[in-house]
Each structure stands twice: as structure tokens, then as C-alpha cells.
mmCIF file of the N, C-alpha and C atoms, coordinates in Angstrom:
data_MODEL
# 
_entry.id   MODEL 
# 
loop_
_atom_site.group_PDB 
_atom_site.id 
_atom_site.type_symbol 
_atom_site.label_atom_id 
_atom_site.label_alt_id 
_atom_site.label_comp_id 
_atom_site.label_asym_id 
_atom_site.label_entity_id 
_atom_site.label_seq_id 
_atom_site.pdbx_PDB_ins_code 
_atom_site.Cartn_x 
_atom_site.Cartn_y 
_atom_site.Cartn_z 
_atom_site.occupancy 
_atom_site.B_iso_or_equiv 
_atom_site.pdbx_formal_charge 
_atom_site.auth_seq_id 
_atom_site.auth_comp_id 
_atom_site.auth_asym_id 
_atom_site.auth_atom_id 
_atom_site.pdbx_PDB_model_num 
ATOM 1   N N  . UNK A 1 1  ? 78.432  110.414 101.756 1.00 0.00 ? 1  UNK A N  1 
ATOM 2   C CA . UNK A 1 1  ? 79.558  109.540 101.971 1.00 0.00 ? 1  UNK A CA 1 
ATOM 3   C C  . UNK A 1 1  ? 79.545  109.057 103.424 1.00 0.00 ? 1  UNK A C  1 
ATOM 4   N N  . UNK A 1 2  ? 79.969  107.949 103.403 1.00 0.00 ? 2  UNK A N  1 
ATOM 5   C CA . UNK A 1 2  ? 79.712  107.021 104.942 1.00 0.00 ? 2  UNK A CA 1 
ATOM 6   C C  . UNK A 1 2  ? 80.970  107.671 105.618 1.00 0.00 ? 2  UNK A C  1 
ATOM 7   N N  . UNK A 1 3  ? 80.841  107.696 106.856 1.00 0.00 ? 3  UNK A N  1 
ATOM 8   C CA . UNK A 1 3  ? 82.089  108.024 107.847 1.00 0.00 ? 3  UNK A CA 1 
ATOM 9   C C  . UNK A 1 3  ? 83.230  106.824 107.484 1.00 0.00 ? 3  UNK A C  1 
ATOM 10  N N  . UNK A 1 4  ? 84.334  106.971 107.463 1.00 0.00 ? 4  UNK A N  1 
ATOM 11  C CA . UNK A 1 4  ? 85.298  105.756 107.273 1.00 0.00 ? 4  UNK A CA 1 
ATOM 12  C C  . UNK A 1 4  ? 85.343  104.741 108.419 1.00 0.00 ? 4  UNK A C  1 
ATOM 13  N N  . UNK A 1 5  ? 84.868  104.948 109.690 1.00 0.00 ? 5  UNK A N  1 
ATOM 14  C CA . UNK A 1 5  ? 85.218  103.852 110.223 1.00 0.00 ? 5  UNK A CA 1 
ATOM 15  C C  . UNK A 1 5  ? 83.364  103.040 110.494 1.00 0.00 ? 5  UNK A C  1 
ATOM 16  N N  . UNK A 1 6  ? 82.568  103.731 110.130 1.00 0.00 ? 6  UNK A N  1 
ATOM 17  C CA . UNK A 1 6  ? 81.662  102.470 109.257 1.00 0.00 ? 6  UNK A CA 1 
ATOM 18  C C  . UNK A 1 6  ? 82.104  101.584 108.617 1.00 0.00 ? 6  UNK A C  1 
ATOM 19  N N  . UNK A 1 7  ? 83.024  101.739 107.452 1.00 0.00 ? 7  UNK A N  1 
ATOM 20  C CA . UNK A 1 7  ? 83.096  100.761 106.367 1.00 0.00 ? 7  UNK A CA 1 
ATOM 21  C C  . UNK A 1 7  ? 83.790  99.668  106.821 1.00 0.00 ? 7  UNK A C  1 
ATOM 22  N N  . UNK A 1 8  ? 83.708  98.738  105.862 1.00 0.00 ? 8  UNK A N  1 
ATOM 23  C CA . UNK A 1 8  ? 84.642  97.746  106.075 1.00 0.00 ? 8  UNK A CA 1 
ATOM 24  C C  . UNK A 1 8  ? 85.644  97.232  105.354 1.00 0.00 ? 8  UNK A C  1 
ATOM 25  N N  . UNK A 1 9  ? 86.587  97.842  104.867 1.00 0.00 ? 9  UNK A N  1 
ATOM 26  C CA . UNK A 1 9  ? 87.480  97.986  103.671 1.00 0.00 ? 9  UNK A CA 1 
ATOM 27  C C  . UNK A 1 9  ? 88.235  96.737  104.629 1.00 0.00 ? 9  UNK A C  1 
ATOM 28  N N  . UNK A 1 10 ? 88.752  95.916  103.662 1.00 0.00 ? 10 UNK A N  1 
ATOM 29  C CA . UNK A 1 10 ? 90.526  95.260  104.126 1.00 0.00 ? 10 UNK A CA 1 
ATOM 30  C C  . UNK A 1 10 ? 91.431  95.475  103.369 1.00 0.00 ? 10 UNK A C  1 
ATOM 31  N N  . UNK A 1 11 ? 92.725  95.498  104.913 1.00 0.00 ? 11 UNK A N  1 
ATOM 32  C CA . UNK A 1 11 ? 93.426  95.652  104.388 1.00 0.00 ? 11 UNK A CA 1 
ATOM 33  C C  . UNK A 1 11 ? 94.768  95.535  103.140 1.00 0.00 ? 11 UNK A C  1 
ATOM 34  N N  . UNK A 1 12 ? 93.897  94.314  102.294 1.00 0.00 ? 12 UNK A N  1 
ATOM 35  C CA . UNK A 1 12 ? 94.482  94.097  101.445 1.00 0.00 ? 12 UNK A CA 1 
ATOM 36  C C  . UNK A 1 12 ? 94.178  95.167  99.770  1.00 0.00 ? 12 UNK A C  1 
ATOM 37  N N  . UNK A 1 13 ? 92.609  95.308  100.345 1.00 0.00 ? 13 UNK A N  1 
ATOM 38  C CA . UNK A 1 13 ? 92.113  96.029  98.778  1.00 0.00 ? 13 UNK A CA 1 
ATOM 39  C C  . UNK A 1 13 ? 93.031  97.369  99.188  1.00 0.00 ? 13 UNK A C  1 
ATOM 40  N N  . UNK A 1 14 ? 92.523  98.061  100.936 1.00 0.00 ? 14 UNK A N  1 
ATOM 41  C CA . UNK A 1 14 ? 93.003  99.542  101.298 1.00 0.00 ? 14 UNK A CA 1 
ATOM 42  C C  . UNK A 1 14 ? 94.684  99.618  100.491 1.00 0.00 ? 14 UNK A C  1 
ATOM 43  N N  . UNK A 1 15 ? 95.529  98.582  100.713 1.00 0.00 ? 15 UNK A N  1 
ATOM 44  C CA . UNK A 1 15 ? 96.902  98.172  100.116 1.00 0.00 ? 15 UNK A CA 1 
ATOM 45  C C  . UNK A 1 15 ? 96.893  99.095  98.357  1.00 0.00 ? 15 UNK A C  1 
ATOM 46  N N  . UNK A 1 16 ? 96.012  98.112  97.803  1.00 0.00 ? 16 UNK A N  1 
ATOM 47  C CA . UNK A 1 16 ? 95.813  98.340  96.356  1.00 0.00 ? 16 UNK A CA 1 
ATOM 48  C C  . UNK A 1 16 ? 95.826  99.587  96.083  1.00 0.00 ? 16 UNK A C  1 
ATOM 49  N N  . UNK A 1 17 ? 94.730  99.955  96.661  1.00 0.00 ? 17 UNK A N  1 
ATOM 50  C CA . UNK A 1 17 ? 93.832  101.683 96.522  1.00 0.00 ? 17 UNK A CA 1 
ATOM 51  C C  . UNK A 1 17 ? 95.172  102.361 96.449  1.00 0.00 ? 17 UNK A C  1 
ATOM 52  N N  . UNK A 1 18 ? 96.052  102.629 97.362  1.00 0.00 ? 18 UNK A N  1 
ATOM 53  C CA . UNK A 1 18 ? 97.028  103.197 98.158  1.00 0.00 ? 18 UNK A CA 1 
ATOM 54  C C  . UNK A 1 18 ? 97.971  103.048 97.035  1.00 0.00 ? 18 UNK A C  1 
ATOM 55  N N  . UNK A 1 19 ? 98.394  102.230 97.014  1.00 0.00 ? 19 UNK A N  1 
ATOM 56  C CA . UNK A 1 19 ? 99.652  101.935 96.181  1.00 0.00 ? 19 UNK A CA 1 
ATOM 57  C C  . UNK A 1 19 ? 99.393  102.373 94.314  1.00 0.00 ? 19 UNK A C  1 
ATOM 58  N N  . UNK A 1 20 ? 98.219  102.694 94.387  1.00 0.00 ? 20 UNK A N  1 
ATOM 59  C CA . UNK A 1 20 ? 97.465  103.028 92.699  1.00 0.00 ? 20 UNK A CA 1 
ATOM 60  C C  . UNK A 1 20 ? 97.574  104.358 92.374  1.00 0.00 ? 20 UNK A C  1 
ATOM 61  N N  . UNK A 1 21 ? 96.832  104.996 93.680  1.00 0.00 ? 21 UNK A N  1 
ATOM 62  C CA . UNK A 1 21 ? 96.453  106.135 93.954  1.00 0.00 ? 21 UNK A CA 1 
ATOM 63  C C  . UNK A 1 21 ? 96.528  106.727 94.466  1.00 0.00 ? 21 UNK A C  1 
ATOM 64  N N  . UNK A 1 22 ? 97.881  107.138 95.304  1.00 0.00 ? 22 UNK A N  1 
ATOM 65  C CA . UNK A 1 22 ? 98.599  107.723 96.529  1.00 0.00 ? 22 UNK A CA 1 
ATOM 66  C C  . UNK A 1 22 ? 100.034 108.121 95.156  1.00 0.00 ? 22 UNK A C  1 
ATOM 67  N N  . UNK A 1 23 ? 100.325 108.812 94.801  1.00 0.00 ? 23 UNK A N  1 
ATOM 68  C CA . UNK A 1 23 ? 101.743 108.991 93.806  1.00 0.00 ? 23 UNK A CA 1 
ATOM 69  C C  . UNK A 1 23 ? 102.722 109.270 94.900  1.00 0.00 ? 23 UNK A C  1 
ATOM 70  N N  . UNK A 1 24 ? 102.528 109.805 95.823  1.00 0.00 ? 24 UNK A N  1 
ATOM 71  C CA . UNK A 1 24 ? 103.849 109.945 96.868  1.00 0.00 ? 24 UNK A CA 1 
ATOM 72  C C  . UNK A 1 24 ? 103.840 109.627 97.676  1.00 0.00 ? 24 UNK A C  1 
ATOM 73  N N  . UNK A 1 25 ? 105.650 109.018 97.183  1.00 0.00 ? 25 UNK A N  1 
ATOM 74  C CA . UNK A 1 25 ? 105.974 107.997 98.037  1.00 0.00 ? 25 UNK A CA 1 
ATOM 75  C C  . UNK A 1 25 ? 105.981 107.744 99.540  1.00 0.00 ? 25 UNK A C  1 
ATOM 76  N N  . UNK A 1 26 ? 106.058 109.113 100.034 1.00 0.00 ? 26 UNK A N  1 
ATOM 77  C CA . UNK A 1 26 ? 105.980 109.062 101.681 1.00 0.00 ? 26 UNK A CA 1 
ATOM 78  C C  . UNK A 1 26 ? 104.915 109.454 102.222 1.00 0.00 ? 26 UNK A C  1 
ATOM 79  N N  . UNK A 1 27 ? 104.023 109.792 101.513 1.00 0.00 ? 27 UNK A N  1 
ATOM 80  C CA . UNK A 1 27 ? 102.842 109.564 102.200 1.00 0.00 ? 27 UNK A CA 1 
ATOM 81  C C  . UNK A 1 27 ? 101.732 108.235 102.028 1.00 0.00 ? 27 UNK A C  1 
ATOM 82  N N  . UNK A 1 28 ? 101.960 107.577 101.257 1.00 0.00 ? 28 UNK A N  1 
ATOM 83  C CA . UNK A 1 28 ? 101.801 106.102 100.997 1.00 0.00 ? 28 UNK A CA 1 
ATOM 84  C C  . UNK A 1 28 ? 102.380 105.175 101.985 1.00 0.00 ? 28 UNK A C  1 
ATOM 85  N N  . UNK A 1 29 ? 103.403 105.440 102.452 1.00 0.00 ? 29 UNK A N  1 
ATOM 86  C CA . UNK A 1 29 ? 104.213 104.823 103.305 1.00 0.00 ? 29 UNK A CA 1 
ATOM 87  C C  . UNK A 1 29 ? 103.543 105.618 104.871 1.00 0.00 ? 29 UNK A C  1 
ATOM 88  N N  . UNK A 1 30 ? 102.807 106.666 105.036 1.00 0.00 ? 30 UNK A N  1 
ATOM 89  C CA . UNK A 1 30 ? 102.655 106.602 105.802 1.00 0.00 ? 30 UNK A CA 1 
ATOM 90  C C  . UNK A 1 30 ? 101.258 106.513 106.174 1.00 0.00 ? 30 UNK A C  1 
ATOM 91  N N  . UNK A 1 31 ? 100.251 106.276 104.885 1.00 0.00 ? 31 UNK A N  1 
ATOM 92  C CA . UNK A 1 31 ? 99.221  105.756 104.788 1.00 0.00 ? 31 UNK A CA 1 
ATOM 93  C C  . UNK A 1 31 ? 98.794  104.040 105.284 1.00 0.00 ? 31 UNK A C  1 
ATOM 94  N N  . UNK A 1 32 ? 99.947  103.381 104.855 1.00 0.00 ? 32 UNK A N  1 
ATOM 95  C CA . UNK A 1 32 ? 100.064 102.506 105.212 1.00 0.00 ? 32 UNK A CA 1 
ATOM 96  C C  . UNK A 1 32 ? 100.394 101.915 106.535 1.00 0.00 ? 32 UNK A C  1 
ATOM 97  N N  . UNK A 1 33 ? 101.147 102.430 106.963 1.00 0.00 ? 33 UNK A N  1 
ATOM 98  C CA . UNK A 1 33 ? 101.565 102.408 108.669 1.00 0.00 ? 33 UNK A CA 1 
ATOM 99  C C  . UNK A 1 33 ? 100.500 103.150 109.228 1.00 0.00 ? 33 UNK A C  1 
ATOM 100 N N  . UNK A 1 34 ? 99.900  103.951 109.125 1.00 0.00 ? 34 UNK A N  1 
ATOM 101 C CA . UNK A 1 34 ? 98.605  104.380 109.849 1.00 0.00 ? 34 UNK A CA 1 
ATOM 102 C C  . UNK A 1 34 ? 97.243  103.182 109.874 1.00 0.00 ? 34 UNK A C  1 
ATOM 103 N N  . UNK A 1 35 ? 97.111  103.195 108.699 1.00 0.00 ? 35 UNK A N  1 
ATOM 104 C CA . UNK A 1 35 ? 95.530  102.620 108.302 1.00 0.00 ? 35 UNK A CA 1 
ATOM 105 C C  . UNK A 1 35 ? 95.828  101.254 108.127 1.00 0.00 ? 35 UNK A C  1 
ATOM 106 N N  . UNK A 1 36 ? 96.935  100.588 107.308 1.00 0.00 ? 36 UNK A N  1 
ATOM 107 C CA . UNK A 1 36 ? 96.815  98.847  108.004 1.00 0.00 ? 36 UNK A CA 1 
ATOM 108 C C  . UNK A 1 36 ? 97.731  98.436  109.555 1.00 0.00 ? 36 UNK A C  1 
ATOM 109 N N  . UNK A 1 37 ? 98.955  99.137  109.817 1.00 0.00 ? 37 UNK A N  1 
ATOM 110 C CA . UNK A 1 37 ? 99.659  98.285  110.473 1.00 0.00 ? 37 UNK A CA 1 
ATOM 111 C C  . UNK A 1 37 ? 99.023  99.537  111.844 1.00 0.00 ? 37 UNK A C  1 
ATOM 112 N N  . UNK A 1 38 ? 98.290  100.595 111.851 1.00 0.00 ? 38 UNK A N  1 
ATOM 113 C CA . UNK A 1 38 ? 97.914  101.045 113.084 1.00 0.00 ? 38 UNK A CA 1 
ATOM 114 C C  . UNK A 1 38 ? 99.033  102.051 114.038 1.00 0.00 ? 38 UNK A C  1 
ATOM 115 N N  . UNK A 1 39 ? 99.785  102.180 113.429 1.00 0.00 ? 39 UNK A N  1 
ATOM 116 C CA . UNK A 1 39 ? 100.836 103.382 113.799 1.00 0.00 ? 39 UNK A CA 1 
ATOM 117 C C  . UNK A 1 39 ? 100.567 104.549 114.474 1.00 0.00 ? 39 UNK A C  1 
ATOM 118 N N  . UNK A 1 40 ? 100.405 105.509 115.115 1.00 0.00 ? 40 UNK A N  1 
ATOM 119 C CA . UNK A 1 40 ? 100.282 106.493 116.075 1.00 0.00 ? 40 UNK A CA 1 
ATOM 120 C C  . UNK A 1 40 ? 100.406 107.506 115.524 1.00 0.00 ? 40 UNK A C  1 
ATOM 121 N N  . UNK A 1 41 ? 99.829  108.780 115.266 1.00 0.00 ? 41 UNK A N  1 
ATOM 122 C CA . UNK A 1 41 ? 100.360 109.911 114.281 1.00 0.00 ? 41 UNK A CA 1 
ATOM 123 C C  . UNK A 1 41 ? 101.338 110.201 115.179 1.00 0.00 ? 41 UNK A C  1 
ATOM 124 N N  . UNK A 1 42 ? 101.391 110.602 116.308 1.00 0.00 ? 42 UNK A N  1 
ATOM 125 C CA . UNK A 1 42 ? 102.755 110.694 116.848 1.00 0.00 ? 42 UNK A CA 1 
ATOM 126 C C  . UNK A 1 42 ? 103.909 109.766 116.700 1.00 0.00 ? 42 UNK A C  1 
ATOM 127 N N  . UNK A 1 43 ? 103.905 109.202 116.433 1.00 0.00 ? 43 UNK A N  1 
ATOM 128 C CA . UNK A 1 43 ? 105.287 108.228 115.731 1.00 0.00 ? 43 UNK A CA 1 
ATOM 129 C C  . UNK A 1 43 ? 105.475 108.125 114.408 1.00 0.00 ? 43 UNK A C  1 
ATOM 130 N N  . UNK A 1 44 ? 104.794 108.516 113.455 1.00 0.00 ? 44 UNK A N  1 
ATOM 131 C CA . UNK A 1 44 ? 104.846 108.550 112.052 1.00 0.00 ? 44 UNK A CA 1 
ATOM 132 C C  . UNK A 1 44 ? 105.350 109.942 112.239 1.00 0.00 ? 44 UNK A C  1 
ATOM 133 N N  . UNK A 1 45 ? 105.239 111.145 112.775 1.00 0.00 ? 45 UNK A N  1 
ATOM 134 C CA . UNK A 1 45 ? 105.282 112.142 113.027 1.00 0.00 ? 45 UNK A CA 1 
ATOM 135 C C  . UNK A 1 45 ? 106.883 112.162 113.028 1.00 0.00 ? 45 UNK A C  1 
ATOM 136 N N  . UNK A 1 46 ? 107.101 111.655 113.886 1.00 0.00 ? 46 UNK A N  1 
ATOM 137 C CA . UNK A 1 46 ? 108.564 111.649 114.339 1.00 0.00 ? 46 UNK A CA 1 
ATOM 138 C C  . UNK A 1 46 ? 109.365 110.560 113.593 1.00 0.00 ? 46 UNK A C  1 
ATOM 139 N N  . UNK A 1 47 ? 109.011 109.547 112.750 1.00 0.00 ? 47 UNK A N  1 
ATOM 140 C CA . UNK A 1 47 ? 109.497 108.922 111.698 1.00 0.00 ? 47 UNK A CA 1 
ATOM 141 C C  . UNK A 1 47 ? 109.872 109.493 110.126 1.00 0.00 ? 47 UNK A C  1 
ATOM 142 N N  . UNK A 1 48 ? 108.796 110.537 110.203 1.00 0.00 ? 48 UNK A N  1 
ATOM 143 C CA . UNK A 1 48 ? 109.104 111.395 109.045 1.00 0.00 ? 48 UNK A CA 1 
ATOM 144 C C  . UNK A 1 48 ? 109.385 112.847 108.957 1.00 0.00 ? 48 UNK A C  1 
ATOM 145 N N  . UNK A 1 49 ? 109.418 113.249 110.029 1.00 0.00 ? 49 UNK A N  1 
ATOM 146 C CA . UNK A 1 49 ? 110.104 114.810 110.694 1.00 0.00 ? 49 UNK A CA 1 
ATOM 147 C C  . UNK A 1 49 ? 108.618 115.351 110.296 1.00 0.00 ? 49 UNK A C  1 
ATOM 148 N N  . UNK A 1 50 ? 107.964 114.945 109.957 1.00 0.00 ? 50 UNK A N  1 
ATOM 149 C CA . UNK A 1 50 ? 106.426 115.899 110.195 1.00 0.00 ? 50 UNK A CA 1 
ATOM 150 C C  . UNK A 1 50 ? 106.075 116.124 111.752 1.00 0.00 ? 50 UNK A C  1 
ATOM 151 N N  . UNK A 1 51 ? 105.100 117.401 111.459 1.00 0.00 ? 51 UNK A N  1 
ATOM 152 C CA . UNK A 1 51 ? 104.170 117.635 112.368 1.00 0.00 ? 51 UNK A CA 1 
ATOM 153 C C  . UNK A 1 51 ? 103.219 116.380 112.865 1.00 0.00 ? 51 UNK A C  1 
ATOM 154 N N  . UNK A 1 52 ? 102.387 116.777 114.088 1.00 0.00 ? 52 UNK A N  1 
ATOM 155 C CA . UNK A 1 52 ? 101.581 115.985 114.144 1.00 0.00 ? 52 UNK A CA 1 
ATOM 156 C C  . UNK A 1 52 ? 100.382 116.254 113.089 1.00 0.00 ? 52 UNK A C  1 
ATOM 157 N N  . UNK A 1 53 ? 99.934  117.368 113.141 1.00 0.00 ? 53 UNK A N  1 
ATOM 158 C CA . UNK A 1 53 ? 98.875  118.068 112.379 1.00 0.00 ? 53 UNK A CA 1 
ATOM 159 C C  . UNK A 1 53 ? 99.320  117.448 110.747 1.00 0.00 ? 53 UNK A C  1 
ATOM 160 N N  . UNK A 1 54 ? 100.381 117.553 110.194 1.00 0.00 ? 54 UNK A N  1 
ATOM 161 C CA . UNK A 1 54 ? 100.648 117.680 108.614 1.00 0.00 ? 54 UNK A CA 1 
ATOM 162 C C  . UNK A 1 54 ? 100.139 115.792 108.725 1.00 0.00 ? 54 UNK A C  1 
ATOM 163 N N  . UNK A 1 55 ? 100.795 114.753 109.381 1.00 0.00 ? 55 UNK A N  1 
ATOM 164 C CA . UNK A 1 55 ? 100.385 113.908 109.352 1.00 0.00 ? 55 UNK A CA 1 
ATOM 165 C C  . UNK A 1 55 ? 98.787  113.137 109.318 1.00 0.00 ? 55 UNK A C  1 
ATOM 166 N N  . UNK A 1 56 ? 98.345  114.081 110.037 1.00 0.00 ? 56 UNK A N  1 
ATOM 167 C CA . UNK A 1 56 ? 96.633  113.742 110.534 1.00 0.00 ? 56 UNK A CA 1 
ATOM 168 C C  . UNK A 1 56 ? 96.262  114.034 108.745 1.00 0.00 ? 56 UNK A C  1 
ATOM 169 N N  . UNK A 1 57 ? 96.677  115.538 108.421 1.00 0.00 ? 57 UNK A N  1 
ATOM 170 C CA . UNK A 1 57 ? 96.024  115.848 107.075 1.00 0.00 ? 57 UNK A CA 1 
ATOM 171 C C  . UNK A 1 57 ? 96.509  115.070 105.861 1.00 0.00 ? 57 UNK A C  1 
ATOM 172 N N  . UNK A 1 58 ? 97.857  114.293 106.270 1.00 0.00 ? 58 UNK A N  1 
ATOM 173 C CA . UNK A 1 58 ? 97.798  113.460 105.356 1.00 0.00 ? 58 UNK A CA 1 
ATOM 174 C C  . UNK A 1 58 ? 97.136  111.807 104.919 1.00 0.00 ? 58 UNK A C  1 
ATOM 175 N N  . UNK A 1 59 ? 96.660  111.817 106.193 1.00 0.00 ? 59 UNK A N  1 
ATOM 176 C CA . UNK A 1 59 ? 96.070  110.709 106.153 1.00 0.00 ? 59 UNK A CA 1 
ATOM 177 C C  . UNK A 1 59 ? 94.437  111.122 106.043 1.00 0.00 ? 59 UNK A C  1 
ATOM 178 N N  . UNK A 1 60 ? 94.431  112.216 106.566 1.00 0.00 ? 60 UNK A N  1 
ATOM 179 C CA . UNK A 1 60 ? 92.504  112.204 106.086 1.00 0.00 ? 60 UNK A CA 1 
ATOM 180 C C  . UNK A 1 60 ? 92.376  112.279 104.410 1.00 0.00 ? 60 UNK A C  1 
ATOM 181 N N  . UNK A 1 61 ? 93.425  113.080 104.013 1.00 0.00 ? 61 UNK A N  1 
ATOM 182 C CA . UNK A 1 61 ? 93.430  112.874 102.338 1.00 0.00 ? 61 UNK A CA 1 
ATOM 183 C C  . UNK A 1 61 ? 93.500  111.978 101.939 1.00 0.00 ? 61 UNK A C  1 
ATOM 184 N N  . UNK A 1 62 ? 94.202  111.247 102.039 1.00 0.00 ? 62 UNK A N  1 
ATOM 185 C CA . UNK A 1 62 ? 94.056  109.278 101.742 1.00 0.00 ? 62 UNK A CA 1 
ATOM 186 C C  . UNK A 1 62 ? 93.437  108.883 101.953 1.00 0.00 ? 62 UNK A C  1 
ATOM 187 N N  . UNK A 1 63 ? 92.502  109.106 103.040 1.00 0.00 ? 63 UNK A N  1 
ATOM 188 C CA . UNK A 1 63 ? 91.355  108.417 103.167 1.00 0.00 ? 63 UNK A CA 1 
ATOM 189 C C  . UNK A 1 63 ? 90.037  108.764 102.294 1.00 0.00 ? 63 UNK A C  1 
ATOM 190 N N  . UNK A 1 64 ? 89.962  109.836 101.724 1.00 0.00 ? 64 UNK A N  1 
ATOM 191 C CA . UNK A 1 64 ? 89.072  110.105 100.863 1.00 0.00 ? 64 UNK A CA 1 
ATOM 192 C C  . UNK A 1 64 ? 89.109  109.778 99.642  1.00 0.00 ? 64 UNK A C  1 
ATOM 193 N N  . UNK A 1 65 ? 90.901  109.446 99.373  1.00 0.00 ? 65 UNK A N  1 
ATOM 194 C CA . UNK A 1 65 ? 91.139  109.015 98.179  1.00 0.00 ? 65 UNK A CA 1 
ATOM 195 C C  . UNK A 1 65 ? 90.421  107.449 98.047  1.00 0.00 ? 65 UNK A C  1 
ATOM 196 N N  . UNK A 1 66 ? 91.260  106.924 99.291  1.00 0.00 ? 66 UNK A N  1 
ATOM 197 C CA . UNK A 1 66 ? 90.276  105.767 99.318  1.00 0.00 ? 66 UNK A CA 1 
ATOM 198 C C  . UNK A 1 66 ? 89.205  105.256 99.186  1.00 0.00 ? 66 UNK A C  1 
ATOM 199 N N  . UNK A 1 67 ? 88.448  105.840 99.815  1.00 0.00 ? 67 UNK A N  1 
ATOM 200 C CA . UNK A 1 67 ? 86.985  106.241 99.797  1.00 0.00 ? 67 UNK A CA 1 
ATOM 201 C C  . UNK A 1 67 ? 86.288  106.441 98.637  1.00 0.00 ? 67 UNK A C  1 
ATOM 202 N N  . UNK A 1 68 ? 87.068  107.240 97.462  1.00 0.00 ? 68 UNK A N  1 
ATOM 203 C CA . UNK A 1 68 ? 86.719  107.465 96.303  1.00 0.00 ? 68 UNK A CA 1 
ATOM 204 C C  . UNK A 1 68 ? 86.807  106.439 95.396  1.00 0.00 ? 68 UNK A C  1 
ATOM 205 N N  . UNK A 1 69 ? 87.781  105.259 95.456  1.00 0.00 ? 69 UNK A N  1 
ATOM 206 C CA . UNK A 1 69 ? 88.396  104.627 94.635  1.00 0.00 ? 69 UNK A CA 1 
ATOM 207 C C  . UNK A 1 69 ? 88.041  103.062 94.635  1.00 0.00 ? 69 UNK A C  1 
ATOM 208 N N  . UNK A 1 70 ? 87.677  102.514 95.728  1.00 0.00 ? 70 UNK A N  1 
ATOM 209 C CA . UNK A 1 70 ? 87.802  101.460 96.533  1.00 0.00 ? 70 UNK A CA 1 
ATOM 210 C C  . UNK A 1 70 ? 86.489  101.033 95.689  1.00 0.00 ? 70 UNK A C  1 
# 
């Protein structure tokens, strides 16, 4: 599997993937503010009373989902 920031996904398909294949709701939402609109895990962090850490792991999981699906 290619490293993710090799690829060249946009952010319209990454949208799709996400919204298909992400079932919860707040981490979709914060899949999205990470990986299209570029959000800070420290501010998603503090947008959703997560950790910094729980955030990072939620987005590397999405990203594999992605990765898988795309």
C-alpha cells in the first residue's frame, strides 16, 4: 500500500469515500475537516473534547478506510 500522501485522491471522491464509509457521525465530520478543509488535530481536538492522540487515531483509520475504498 502507497503512503497516503503519495496519492492523489480529490477532494471530492475523498468526500464520497467518507460519507459511504465512515458510519460515525463525528468522526466523518472530523475526517473531513482534517483531510479536505486542513484543520489542525489540535483544534478538532478541542472542537470535539477529544484528545490530541484519539484524534490522530481517528483519522489514520479513515485514512485506510479510504485507501481501501477509493
Amino acid at each position: 500500500m502507497r503512503k497516503w500522501k503519495d496519492n492523489n485522491y480529490s477532494n471530492h471522491r475523498v468526500v464520497e469515500v467518507i460519507d459511504e464509509y465512515i458510519h460515525n457521525a463525528r468522526d466523518r465530520d472530523i475526517l473531513r475537516e482534517k483531510l479536505v478543509d486542513g484543520v489542525t488535530y489540535d483544534a478538532l481536538a478541542g472542537k470535539y473534547d477529544l484528545t490530541y492522540e484519539r484524534v490522530r487515531d481517528i483519522v489514520r483509520q479513515g485514512k485506510k478506510t479510504i485507501e481501501t475504498f477509493y
